[in-house]
C-alpha positions as CSV (number, residue, x, y, z in Angstrom):
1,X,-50.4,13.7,-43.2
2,X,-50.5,17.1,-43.1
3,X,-47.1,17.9,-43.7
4,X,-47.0,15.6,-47.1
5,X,-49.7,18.3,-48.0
6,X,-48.0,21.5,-47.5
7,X,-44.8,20.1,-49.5
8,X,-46.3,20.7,-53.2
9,X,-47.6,23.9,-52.3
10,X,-44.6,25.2,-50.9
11,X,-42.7,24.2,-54.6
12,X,-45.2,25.9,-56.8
13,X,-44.5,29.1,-54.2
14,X,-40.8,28.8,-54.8
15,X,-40.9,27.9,-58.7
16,X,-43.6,31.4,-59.2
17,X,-40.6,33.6,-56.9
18,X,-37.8,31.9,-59.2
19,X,-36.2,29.7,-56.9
20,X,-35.5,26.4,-57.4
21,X,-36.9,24.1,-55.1
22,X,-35.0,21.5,-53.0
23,X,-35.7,18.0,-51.6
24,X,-35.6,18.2,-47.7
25,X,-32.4,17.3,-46.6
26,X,-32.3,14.0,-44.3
27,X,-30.5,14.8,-41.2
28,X,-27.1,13.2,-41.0
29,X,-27.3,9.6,-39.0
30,X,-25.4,10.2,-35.6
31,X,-21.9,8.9,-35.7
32,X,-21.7,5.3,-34.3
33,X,-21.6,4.8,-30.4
34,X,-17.8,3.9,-29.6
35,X,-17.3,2.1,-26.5
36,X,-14.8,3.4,-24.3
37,X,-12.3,1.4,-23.1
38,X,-12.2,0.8,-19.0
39,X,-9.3,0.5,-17.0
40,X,-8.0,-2.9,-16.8
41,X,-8.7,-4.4,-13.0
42,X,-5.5,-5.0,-11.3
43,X,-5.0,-8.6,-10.8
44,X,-5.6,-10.3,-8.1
45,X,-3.2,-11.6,-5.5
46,X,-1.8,-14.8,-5.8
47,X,0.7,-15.0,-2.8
48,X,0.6,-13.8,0.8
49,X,3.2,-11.1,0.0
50,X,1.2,-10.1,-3.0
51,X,-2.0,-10.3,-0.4
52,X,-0.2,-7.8,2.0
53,X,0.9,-5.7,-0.6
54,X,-2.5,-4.5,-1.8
55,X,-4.1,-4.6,1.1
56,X,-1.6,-1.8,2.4
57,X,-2.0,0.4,-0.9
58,X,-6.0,-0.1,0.1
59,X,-5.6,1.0,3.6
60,X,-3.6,3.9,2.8
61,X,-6.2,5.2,0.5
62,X,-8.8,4.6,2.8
63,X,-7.8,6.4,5.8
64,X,-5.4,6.3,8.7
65,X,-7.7,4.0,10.6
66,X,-8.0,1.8,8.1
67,X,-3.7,1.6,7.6
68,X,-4.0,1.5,11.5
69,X,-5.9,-1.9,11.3
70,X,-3.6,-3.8,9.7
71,X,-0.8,-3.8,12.9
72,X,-0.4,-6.3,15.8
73,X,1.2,-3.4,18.0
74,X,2.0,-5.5,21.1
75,X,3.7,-7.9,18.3
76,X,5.1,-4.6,16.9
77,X,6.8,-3.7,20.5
78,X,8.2,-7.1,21.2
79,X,10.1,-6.8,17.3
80,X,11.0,-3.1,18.0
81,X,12.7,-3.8,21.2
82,X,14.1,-6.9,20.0
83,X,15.9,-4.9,16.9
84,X,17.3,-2.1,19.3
85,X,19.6,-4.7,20.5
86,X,20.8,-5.7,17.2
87,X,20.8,-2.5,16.1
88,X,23.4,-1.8,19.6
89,X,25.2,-4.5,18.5
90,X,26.2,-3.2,15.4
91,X,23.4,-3.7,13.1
92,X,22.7,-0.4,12.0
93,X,25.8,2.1,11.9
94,X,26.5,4.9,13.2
95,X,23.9,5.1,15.8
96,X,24.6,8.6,17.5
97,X,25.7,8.7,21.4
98,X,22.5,9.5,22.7
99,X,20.8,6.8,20.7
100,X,22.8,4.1,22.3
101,X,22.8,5.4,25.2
102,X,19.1,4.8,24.8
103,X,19.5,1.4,23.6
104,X,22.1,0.2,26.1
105,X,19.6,1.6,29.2
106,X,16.7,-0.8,27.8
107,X,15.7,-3.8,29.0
108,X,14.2,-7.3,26.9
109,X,10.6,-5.7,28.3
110,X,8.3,-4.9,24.8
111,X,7.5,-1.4,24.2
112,X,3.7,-1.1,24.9
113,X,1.0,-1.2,22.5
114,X,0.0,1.8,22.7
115,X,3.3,3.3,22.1
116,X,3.8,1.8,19.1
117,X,0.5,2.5,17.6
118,X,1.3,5.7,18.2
119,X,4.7,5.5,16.4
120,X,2.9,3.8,13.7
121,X,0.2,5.8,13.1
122,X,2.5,8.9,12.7
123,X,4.0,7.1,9.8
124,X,0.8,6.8,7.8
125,X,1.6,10.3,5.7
126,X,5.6,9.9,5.5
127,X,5.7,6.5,4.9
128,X,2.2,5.4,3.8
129,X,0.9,8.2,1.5
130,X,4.4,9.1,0.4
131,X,4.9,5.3,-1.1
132,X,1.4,4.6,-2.0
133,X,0.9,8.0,-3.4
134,X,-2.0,7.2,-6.5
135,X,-0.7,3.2,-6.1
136,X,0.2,0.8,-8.5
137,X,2.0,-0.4,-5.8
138,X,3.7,-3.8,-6.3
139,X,5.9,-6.5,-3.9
140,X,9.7,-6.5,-4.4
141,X,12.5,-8.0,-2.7
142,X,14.0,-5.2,0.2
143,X,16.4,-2.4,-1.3
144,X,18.2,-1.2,1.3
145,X,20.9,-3.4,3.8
146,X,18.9,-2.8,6.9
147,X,15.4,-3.7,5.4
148,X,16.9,-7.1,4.5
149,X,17.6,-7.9,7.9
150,X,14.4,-7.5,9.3
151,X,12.7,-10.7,9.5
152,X,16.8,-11.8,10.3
153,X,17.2,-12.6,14.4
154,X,20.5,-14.7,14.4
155,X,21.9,-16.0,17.7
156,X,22.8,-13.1,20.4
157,X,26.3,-12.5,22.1
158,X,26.1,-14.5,25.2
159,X,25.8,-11.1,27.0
160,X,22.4,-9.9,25.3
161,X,21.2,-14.0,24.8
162,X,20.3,-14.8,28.8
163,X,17.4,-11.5,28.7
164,X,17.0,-11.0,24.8
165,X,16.5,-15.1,23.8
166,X,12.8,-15.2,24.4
167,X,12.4,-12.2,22.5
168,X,14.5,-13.8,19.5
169,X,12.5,-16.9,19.6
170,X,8.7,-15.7,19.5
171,X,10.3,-12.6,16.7
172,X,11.9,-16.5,14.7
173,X,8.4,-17.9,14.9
174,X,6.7,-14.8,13.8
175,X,8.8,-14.7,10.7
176,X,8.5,-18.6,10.1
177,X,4.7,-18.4,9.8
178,X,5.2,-14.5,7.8
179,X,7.8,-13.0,5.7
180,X,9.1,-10.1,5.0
181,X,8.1,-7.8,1.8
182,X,9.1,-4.3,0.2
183,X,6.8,-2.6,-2.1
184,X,6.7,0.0,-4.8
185,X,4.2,2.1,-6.3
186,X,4.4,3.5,-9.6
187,X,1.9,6.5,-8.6
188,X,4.4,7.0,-5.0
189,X,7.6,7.8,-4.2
190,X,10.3,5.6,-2.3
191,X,9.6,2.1,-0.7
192,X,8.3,0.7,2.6
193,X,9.6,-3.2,4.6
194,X,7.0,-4.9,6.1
195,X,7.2,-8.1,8.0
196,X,4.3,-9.8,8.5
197,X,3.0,-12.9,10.3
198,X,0.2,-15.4,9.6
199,X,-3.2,-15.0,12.1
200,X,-6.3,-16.6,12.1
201,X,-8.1,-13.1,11.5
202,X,-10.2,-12.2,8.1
203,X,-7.4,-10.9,6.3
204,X,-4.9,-14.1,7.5
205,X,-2.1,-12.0,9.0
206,X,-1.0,-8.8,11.0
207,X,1.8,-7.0,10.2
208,X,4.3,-6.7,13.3
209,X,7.2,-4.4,11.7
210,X,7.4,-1.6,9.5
211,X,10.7,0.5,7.8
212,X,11.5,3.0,5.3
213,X,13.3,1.4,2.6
């Protein structure tokens, strides 16, 4: 109330000093709110491969723990061992002297769990966090020749087949109840194989191998 008051006043002051005097101008109405568009959630997976897939990108931007987690490293020994052979046998070219010198003194015994999860784990920045990178990672079929074989064990040479054949058998039923994936990220670099096999764990499977691709 008082201010309606003091607004005649004030225009007789300003009409006796010879200015005109003005309405009070109505502050301007704030613009309207605009919402701002979110970032669309990725979809969900569909498939075990697609499963896999984001659970890896999810791990490696977790931690190394959490990327560590996702292995079966006694599984991860026996398939290691297992592809030394075929890589001895011709698999994988141009394996250097000493290398298969390495290979030929091994026996069909599985490298042990701890080993691997060491070799693993010491992938998690060149492999992991190089291909993840900010994610958008997505399954694809295997790139390079040697990735495509990796869930491939076909019948060894009768030499290799007496010590290596129980090894080839548990890697065919790992890969009959898995598969084998790439993936790509669009916020990475490069790509990484993964086989993995079905388990009755949370997640429904372990991975068992790992490879550039």
């Amino acid at each position: 109330m008082g201010t309606r008051r003091l607004i005649p006043a004030l225009a007789s002051a300003l009409a006796a000093c010879g200015t005109s005097a003005k309405p009070p101008v109505e502050p301007a109405p704030p613009p309207p709110m605009v919402e701002q568009a979110q970032p669309a959630a990725a979809a969900a997976p569909t498939t075990m491969a697609q499963r896999v897939v984001a659970d890896f990108e999810t791990a490696i931007k977790t931690s190394r723990d959490a990327y560590v987690a996702l292995f079966d490293f006694h599984a991860v020994g026996e398939m290691e061992i297992l592809l030394h052979r075929y890589d001895l046998l011709g698999r994988l070219k141009e394996l250097p002297d000493d290398v298969k010198a390495q290979f030929a003194a091994e026996g069909a015994v599985p490298y042990p769990a701890e080993r691997e999860k060491q070799n693993v784990s010491g992938f998690y920045t060149i492999l992991g966090q190089r291909t993840v990178g900010n994610g958008g990672c997505r399954a694809m079929a295997p790139r390079t020749e040697y990735a495509k074989l990796l869930a491939t064990f076909e019948p060894l040479p009768a030499g290799a087949a007496v010590d290596y054949e129980p090894l080839r058998l548990k890697a065919t039923g790992y890969v009959a109840k898995g598969g084998l994936i790439s993936l790509r990220c669009t916020g990475g670099k490069g790509g990484i194989a993964l086989v993995w096999t079905e388990r009755p764990n949370a997640r429904g499977y372990d991975l068992i191998t790992i490879y550039d691709d």
